[in-house]
Structures are given as structure tokens and as C-alpha cells.
C-alpha positions in Angstrom: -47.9 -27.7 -113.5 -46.5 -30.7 -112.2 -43.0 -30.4 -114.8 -43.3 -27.0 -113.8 -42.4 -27.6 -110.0 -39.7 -30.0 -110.9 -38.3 -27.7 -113.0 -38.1 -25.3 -110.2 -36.7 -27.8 -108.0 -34.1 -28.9 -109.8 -33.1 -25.6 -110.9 -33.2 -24.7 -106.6 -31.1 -28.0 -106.3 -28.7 -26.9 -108.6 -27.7 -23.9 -107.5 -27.5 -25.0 -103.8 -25.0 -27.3 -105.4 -23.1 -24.5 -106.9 -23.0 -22.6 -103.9 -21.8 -25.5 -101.7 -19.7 -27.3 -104.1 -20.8 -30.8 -103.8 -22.0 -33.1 -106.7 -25.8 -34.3 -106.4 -25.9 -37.5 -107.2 -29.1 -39.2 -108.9 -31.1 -42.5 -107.7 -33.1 -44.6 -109.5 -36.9 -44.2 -108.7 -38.9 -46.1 -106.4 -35.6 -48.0 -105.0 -35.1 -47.5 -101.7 -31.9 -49.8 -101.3 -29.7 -46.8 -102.8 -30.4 -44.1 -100.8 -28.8 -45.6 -97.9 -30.5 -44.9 -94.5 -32.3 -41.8 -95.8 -35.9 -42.9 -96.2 -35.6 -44.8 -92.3 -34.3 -41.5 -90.8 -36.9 -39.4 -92.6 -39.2 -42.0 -91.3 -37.8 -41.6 -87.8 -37.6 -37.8 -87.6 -41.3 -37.6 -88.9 -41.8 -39.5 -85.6 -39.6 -37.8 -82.5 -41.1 -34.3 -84.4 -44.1 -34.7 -85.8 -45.8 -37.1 -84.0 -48.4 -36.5 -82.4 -49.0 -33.5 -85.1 -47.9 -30.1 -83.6 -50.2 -27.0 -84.5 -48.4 -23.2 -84.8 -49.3 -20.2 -85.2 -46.7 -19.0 -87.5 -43.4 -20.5 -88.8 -41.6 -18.2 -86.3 -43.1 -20.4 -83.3 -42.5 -23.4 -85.1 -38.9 -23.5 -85.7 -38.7 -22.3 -81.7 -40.4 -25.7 -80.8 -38.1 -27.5 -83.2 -35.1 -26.1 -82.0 -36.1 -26.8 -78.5 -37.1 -30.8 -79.7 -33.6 -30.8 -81.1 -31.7 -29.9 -78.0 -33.9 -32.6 -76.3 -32.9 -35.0 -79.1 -29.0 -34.3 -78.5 -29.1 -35.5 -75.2 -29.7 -39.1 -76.0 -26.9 -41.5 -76.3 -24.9 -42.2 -79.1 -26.1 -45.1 -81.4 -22.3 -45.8 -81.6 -20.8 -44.7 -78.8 -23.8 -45.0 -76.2 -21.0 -44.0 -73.0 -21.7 -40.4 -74.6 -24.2 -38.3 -75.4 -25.2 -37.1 -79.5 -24.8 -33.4 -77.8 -21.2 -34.6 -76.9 -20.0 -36.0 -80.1 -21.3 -33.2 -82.4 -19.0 -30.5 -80.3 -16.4 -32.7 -80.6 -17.0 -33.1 -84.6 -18.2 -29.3 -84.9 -14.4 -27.7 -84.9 -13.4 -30.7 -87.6 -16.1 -29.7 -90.3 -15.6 -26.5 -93.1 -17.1 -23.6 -91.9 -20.3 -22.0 -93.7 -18.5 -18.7 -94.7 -21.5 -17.6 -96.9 -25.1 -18.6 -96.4 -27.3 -19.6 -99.2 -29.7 -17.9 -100.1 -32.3 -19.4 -101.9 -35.5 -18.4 -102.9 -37.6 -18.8 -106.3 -37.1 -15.7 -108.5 -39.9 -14.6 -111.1 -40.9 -11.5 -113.1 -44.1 -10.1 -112.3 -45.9 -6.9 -113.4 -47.2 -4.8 -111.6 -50.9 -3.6 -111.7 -51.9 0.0 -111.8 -53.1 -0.1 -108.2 -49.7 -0.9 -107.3 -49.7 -4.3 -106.5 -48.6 -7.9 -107.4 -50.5 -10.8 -107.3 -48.6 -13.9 -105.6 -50.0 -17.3 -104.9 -53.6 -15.8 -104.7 -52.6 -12.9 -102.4 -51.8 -9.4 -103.4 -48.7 -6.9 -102.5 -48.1 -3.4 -102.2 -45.3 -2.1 -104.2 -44.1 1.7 -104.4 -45.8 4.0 -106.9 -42.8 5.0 -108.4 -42.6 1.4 -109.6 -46.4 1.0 -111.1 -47.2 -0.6 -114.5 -43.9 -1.7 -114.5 -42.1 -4.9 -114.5 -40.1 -6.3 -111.3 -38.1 -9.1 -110.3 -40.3 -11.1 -107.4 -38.2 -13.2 -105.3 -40.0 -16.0 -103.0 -38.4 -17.3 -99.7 -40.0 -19.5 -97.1 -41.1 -16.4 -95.1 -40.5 -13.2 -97.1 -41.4 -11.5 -100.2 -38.7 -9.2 -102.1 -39.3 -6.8 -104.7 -36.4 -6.2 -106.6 -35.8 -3.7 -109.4 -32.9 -2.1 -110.9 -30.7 -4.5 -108.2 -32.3 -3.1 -105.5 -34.8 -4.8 -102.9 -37.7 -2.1 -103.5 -40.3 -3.8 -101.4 -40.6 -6.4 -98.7 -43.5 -7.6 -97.3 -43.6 -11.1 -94.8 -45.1 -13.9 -97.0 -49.1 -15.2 -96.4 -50.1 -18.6 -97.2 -53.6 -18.1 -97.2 -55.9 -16.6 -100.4 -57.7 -13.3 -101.1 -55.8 -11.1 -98.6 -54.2 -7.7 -99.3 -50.8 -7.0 -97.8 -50.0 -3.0 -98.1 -47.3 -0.6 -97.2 -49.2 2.3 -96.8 -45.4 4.6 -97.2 -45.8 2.9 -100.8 -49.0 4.9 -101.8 -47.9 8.4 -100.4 -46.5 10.0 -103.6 -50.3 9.0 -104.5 -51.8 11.1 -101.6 -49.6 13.9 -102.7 -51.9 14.2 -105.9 -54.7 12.7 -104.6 -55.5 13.2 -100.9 -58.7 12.4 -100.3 -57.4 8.8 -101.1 -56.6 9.3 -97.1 -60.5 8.7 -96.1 -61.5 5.8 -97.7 -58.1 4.3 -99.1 -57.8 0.7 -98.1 -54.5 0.8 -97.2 -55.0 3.8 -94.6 -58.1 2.0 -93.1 -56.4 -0.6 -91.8 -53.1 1.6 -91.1 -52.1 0.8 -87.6 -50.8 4.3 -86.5 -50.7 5.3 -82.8 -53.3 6.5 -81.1 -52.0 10.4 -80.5 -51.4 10.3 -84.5 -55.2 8.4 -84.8 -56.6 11.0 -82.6 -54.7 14.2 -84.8 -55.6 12.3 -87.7 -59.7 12.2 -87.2 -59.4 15.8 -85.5 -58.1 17.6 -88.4 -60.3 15.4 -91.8 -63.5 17.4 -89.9 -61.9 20.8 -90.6 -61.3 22.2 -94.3 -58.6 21.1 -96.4 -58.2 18.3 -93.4 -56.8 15.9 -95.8 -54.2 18.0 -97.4 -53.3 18.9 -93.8 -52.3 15.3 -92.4 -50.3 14.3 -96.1 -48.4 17.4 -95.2 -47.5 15.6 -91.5 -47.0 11.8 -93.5 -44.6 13.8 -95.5 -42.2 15.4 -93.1 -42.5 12.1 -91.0 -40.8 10.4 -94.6 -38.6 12.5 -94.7 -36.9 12.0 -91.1 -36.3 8.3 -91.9 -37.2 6.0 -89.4 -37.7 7.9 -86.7 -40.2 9.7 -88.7 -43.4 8.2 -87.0 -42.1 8.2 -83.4 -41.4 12.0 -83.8 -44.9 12.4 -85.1 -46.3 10.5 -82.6 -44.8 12.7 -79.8 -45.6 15.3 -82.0 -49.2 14.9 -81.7 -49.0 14.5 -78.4 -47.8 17.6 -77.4 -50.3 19.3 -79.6 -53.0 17.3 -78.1 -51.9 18.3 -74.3 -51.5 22.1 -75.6 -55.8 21.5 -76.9 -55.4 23.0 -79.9 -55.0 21.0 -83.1 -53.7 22.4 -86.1 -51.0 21.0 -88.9 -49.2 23.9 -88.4 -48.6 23.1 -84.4 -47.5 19.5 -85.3 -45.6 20.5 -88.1 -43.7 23.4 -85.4 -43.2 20.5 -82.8 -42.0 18.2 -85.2 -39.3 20.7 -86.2 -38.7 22.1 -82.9 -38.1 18.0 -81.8 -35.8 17.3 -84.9 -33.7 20.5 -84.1 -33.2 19.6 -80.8 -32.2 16.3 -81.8 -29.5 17.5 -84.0 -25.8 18.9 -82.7 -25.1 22.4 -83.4 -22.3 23.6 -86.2 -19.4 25.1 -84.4 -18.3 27.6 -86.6 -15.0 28.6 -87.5 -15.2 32.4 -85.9 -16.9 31.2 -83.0 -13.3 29.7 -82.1 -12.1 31.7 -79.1 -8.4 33.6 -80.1 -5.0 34.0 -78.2 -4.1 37.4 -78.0 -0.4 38.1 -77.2 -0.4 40.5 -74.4 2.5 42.9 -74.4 3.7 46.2 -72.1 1.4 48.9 -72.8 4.3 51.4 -72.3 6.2 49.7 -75.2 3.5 49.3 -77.2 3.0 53.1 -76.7 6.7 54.8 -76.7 8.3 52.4 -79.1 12.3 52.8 -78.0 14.1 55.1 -80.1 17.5 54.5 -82.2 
């Protein structure tokens, strides 16, 4: 395990160098001497930062909190020039250096397959992946905060990466060709327990799995809200709650409303014949005794 990481390290090293054109050079272990200032600003940076240690909740609140300590940071003076600020001499610097005209993109690439349920097991934790895609092999590409399934070139699932162990991270979108077969999957399916749906879709939702053929009934609803993209949901939603308002719930009212809101939505073809014509008006007594030779 331990090669293993500095495999991956150096392989992630290497192709930051290839993207950025710069030569790595190598030092000689446990000699400080060569690397320069390095290990005293790491040292230093560990200390305006981290010291006392900060607690987050997620990364997103932690690089907010280090971007604010920076701009705190710029305003001190100079170590060289101490008449001006750090703040100062960087925008004086910033028009002077290359510009980044592609970001790297790293992450750590490996193939996984996937399992029958539909998922992938990363780092202890599991993720959904669509059904078209089951008992199959994809590409699994690991960034600092996302998780990318990619097959065939194309990113066919994203999911936000967890740190933790045991937990199950599910699209639910990725198991409906599933409820299409199989539809009482809908009652105790683990990713449709836990699906956060609004309440006018939660309230439809219970209403119609107590009457017959209740779980056919909502697929059918999941399916036309695919099929309008991502506005699907939000046109359900509303949807729903005009049925609910009307007091009568059926499918085939949402399903109406749904349409009737989607029409609506869309502009209207003007046809060619609808185009209004120019008629040339001329004397009615000419047009009736033509003159004569």
C-alpha cells in the first residue's frame, strides 16, 4: 500500500508537470538545506492557518475561511519592501506573470466494476450509477470533492465525494429504467426512502400507493418528469399541486396538468398559410367589361 500511494503520487506529480511545463526537480531525503525556505514557510503557514486547529463542516466552508485568512495575510508588510503591503506587491507582480489559460485538472483515475445493484464501492462508501451501465466496467475518476463516472468518454454519473465509511450515496433518476420493470421497487427501495422530493409530490406520492396499481401510477409521473429535462420535477411539483387544490387525486389529473403546463410553456408554430396575403385591389368595372380592341 505504501509504493502504491507513491506510485500514485508521482504519476499525479508528473502530469501536473506536463500540463504546466516546468521540470520537477528531485532532493535528497531527509536534507532540509536543499529545499531552500520550503520546510520554514510550510512551518509558518501551518501556524497563521492552522493554529489554533480550525473545525468545518465541509471543505466548501473551509476554503471560505482560508480565503478570508489570506486576504488578512496580504495586508501585512512586505518582508522586503515593509513601506508596502504583500496585497500591494502581488497586483503589481500579477500582470508580469503567464496566465493560467487551462486549468489542471487532476484527479486519480481507476477502473471499477460495477455491481448488479448498480453501484461502486469507493473508499468504503458506495455510489449509484445508471442501470444502463450495470455489471459493467467504468472509468472512476477521484477529485478532492467529486466523484465522476466516466464511460464511453462521457461523465455518466457524478455524485459529491464522502470521507466517511458505510454510507450509500444514490441517484434515484439512476434506478428508474428499474421501476419501469419493477415498480413496487418504489415502496421499499432504499434509494426512494430517503428521496427528498417536495412535499406536494410526497403528498401525491403516498395518496396514490393506497389505491390499485398506485405504484405503476407515480413511475408513470417520474417518467414524464424525465423526460422534460430539468425542469421535470418543478413541473411536477406544481403539478401536484394543482391536483391537490382541485381534491381529487388521480395520475391521470397530474399527468393532464403536467401537459397542460408544458404546452403552455412552449411557443406556438406559425404556420406558413396562417401568413396573412396582399391582394391587389383593382376597378371592379375593369375587372368586369375588360376594354375591347
Amino acid at each position: 500500500m505504501h509504493y502504491r500511494f507513491w506510485g500514485l503520487l508521482d504519476s499525479c506529480l508528473a502530469a501536473l508537470a506536463n500540463h504546466y511545463l516546468f521540470e520537477p526537480v528531485a532532493c535528497t531525503p531527509e536534507s532540509g538545506w536543499e529545499k531552500g525556505q520550503v520546510e520554514n514557510q510550510v512551518g509558518n503557514i501551518r501556524e497563521w492557518l492552522f493554529t489554533p486547529m480550525a473545525k468545518f463542516e465541509d471543505f466548501s466552508a473551509l476554503n471560505a475561511w482560508l480565503a478570508m485568512r489570506c486576504r488578512e495575510l496580504a495586508g501585512r508588510h512586505h518582508p522586503e519592501q515593509s513601506s508596502r503591503s504583500i496585497a500591494d506587491c502581488f497586483a503589481e507582480e500579477q500582470p508580469l506573470l503567464m496566465p493560467v489559460k487551462a486549468s489542471f485538472d487532476g484527479y486519480v483515475e481507476e477502473i471499477r466494476r460495477v455491481s448488479q445493484l448498480c453501484l461502486i464501492r469507493i473508499d468504503r462508501n458506495r455510489y449509484s450509477v445508471p442501470a444502463k451501465w450495470a455489471n459493467t466496467v467504468v472509468s472512476v475518476r477521484l477529485t478532492a470533492e467529486r466523484v465522476h463516472m466516466v464511460s464511453e468518454e462521457q461523465i455518466i454519473a457524478e455524485h459529491p465525494r464522502r470521507f466517511g465509511r458505510d454510507q450509500l450515496i444514490c441517484d434515484p433518476w439512476h434506478y428508474l429504467p428499474v421501476l419501469e420493470k419493477k415498480p413496487g421497487a418504489l415502496r421499499h427501495g432504499a434509494p426512494f426512502q430517503t428521496w427528498d422530493l417536495a412535499v406536494p409530490i410526497k403528498v401525491v406520492r403516498d395518496r396514490l400507493l393506497k389505491q390499485d396499481q398506485g405504484d405503476r401510477a407515480f413511475v408513470d409521473l417520474l417518467l414524464m418528469a424525465r423526460s422534460l429535462g430539468d425542469s421535470g420535477l418543478e413541473t411536477l411539483e406544481v403539478a401536484c399541486d394543482l391536483t391537490l387544490q382541485a381534491g381529487v387525486i388521480s395520475s391521470a389529473i397530474v399527468l393532464n396538468e403536467m401537459r397542460r403546463l408544458t404546452d403552455a410553456a412552449k411557443p406556438k408554430d406559425i404556420a406558413k398559410n396562417n401568413f396573412p396575403e396582399l391582394i391587389k385591389r383593382i376597378d371592379d368595372n375593369k375587372a368586369l367589361y375588360p376594354a375591347k380592341d
